[in-house]
C-alpha positions in Angstrom: -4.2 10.0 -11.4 -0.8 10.9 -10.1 -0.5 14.9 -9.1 2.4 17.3 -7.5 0.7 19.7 -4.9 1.9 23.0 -5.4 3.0 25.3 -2.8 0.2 27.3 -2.9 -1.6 24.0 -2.7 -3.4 23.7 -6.6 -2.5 20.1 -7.8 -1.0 19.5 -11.1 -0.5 16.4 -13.5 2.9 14.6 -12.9 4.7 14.3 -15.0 2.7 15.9 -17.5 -0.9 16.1 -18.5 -1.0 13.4 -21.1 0.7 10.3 -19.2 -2.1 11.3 -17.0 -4.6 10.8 -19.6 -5.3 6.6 -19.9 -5.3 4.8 -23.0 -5.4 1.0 -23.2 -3.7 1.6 -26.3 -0.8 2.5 -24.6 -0.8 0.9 -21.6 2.7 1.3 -20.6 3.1 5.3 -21.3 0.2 5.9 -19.7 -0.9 6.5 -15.7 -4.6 4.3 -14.9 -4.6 3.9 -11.1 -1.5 5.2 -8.6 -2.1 4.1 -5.1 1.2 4.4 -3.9 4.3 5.8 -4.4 7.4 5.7 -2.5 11.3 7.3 -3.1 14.3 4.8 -2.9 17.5 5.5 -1.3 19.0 8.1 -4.2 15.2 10.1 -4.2 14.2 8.5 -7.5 10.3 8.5 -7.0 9.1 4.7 -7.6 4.9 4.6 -8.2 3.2 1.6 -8.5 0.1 1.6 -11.4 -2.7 -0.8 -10.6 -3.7 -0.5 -14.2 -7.8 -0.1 -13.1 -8.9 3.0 -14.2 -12.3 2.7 -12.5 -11.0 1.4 -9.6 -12.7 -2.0 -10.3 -12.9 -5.0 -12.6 -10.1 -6.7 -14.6 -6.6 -4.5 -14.5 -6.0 -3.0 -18.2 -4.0 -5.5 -20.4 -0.6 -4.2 -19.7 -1.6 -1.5 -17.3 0.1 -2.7 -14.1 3.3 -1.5 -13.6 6.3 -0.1 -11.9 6.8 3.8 -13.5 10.2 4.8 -12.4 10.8 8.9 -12.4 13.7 10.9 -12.2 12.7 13.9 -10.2 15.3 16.4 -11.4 14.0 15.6 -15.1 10.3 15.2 -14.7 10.4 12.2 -16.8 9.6 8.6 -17.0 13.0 6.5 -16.8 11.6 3.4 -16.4 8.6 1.5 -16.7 8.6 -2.1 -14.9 5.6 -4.9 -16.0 4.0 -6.6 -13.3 1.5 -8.6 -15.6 3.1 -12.0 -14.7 2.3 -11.3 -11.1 -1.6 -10.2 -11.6 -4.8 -12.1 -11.7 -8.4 -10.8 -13.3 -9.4 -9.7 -9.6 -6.3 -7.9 -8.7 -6.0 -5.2 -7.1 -2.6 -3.5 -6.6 -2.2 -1.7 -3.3 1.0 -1.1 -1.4 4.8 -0.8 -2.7 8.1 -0.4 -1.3 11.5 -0.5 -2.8 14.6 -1.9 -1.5 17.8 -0.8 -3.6 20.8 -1.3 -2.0 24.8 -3.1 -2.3 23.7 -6.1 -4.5 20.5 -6.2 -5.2 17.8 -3.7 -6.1 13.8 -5.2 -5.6 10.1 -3.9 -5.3 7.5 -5.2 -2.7 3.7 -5.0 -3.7 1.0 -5.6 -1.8 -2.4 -6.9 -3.8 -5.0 -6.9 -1.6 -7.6 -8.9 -4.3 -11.1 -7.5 -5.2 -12.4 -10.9 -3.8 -10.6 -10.2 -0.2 -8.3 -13.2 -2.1 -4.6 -11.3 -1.1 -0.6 -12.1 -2.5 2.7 -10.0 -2.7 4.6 -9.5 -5.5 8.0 -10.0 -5.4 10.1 -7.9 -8.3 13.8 -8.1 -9.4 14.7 -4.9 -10.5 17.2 -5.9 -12.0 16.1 -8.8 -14.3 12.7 -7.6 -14.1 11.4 -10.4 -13.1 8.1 -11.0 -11.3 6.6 -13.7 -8.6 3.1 -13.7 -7.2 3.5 -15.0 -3.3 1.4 -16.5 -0.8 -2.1 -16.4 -3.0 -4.5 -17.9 -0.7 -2.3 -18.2 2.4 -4.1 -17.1 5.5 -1.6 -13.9 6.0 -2.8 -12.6 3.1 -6.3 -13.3 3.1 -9.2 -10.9 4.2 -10.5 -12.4 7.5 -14.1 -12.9 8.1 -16.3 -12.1 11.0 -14.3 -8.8 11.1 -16.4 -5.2 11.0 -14.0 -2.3 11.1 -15.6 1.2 12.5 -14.1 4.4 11.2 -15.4 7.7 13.0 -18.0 6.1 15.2 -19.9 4.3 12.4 -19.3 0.6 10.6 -18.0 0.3 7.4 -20.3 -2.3 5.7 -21.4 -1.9 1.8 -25.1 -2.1 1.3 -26.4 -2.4 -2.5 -30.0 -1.5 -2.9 -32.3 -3.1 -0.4 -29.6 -5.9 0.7 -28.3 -6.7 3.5 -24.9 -4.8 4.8 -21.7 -6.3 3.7 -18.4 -5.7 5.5 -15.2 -4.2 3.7 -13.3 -7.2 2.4 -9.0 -6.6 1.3 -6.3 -8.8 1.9 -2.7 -8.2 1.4 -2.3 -3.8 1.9 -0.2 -2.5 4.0 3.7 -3.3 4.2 7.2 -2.0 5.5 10.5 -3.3 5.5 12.7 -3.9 8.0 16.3 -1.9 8.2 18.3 -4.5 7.0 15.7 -5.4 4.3 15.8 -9.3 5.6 12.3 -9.2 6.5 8.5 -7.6 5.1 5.8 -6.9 7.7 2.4 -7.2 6.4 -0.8 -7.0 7.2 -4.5 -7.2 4.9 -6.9 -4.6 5.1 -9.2 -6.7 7.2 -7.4 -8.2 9.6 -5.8 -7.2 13.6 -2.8 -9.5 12.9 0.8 -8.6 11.7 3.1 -10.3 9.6 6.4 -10.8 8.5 8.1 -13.0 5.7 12.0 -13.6 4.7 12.4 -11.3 1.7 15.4 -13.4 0.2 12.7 -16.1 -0.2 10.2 -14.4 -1.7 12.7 -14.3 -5.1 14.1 -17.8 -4.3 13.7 -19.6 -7.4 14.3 -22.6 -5.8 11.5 -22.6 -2.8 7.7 -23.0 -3.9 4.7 -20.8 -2.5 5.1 -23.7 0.4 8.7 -23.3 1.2 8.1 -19.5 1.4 4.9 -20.3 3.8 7.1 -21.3 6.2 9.1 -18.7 6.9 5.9 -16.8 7.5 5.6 -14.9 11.4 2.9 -14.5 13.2 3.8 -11.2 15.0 0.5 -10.9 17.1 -2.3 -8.5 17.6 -1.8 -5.2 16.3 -5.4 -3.2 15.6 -7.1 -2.7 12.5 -4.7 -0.4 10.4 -4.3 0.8 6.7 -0.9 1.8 5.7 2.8 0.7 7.7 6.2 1.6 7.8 9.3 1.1 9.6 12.2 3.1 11.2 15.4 2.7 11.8 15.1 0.8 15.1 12.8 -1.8 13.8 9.6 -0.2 15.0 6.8 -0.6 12.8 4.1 2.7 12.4 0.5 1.6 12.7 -2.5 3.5 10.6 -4.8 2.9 13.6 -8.4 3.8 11.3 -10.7 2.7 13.7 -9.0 5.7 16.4 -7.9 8.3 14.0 -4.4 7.7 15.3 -0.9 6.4 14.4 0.3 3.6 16.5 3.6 2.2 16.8 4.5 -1.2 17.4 8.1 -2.1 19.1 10.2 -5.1 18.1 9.3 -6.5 21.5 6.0 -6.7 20.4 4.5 -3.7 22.5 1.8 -1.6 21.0 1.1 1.6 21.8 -1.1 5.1 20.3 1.5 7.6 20.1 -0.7 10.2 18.0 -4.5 11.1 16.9 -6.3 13.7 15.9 -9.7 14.3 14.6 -8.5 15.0 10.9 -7.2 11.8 10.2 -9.5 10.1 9.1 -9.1 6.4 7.5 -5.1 6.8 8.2 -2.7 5.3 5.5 0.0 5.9 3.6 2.8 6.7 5.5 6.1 8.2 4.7 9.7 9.1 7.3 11.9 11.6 5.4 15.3 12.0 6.6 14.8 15.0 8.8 12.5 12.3 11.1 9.3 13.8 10.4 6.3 10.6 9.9 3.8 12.0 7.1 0.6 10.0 7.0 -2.3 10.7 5.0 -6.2 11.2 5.6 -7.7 9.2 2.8 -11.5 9.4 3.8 -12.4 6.1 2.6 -14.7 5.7 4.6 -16.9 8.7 3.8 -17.5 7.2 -0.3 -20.9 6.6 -1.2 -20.4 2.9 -1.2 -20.2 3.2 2.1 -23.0 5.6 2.7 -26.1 4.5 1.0 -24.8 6.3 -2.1 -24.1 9.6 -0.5 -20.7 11.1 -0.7 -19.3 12.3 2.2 -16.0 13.5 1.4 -14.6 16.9 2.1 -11.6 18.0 -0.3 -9.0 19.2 0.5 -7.6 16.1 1.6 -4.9 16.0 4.3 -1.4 15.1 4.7 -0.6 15.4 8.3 3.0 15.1 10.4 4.8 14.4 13.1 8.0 14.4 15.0 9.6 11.2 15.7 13.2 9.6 17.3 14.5 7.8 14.6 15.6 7.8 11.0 14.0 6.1 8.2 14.3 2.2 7.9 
């Protein structure tokens, strides 16, 4: 579930074969479901383990997790729980770590196989875990919504049914420079948010207390993965144009890239030589989507681009 691509482009386990193999047995050790990963400011590489090895139903007892690797090793250093932030319908989604003077935390995104959304909040150092903002409208799938990916609707259709549209709450999320604040955004949704990050791990404020220091940050497109640079700009997977968009801190939206191959944008990445790497995840073309067929093409593509700024 979680591979290196080689120079010569073949794809290997990472770390190792085994950890790649799962076993509910041993559901820290091993790798079920790796949707994201992300490096923190020393190039440790953090990866976040939904623990749902068929992509669906109930996480793995355990399973969910922060895997910590140290890149110069190949080896696990750390492994993080997350089952005190996880419900039967979870579905992990997005991470980003924030390690820093004083503090050192993780920012999860579970966008909910019900369209029901929350973030997870993480102490890194204590280890502790908080489930935020379940049920709160900024992290909820949004009805009435039908997102169209390379000309077509994405709608589920099971048997002779009617078509249903894609539900997902809580996905993509970046962090601000100075780490104060998250912007989020669910899967089905045109709006952007933001929340106070020191009060997502306030022990003292409730999931109402945290509610309030909720933005609204406007209309923003129907996007996949974000980031952030180092002016405060957030990047935009812009599915429904093939495109990456980029939204200043004035609230200005603009379409500074597309191409053809990039299809269902998501994850993004800036490395320090300000190049923006975003991937082509195809989602759209799986047979759930397509009356069963699958439309996929391997290989799947990591494309880049040249930007102004440093990484957030």
């Amino acid at each position: 579930t979680l591979g290196e691509v080689l120079a010569d482009g073949a794809v290997r386990p990472y770390p190792d074969l085994p950890t790649n193999q799962p076993d509910p047995e041993r559901p820290q050790a091993r790798l079920f479901h790796v949707p994201n990963g992300v490096f923190d400011r020393d190039g440790t590489l953090w990866c976040l383990d939904a623990g749902l090895p068929d992509g669906s139903g109930p996480p793995v007892k355990g399973g969910a997790k922060l895997v910590q690797i140290d890149l110069s090793e190949n080896r696990i250093r750390r492994v993080v729980p997350l089952e005190p932030g996880i419900t039967p319908t979870s579905s992990l989604n997005d991470l980003r770590v924030d390690i820093r003077d004083g503090y050192a935390r993780a920012y999860i995104t579970d966008q909910g196989q019900d369209g029901e959304g929350a973030i997870l909040a993480v102490d890194l150092a204590s280890g502790r875990v908080v489930r935020r903002l379940a049920g709160h409208v900024s992290t909820k799938s949004q009805k009435g919504l039908l997102k169209i990916v390379e000309d077509r609707p994405v709608v589920q259709r099971k048997g002779e049914g009617p078509p249903r549209p894609v539900q997902g709450g809580a996905n993509g999320i970046a962090l601000s420079p100075d780490g104060a604040r998250l912007y989020y955004t669910p899967l089905m949704s045109r709006r952007l948010y933001a929340v106070e990050t020191a009060a997502l791990l306030d022990a003292g404020k409730d999931d109402a207390a945290v509610a309030e220091t909720v933005t609204d940050l406007g209309e923003k497109g129907m996007t996949g993965g974000l980031t952030t640079d180092s002016k405060d700009r957030v990047y935009l997977a812009m599915q429904e144009f093939n495109a990456v968009g980029r939204r200043d801190p004035d609230g200005t939206v603009e379409i500074i890239a597309s191409d053809p191959r990039l299809i269902w944008a998501d994850t993004f990445w800036i490395t320090p030589d300000r190049w923006l790497h975003i991937s082509s995840a195809q989602v759209n073309r799986r047979p759930e989507y397509n009356g069963g067929k699958d439309l996929q093409v391997p290989p799947y593509a990591i494309l880049r681009m040249r930007i102004d700024a440093d990484p957030a």
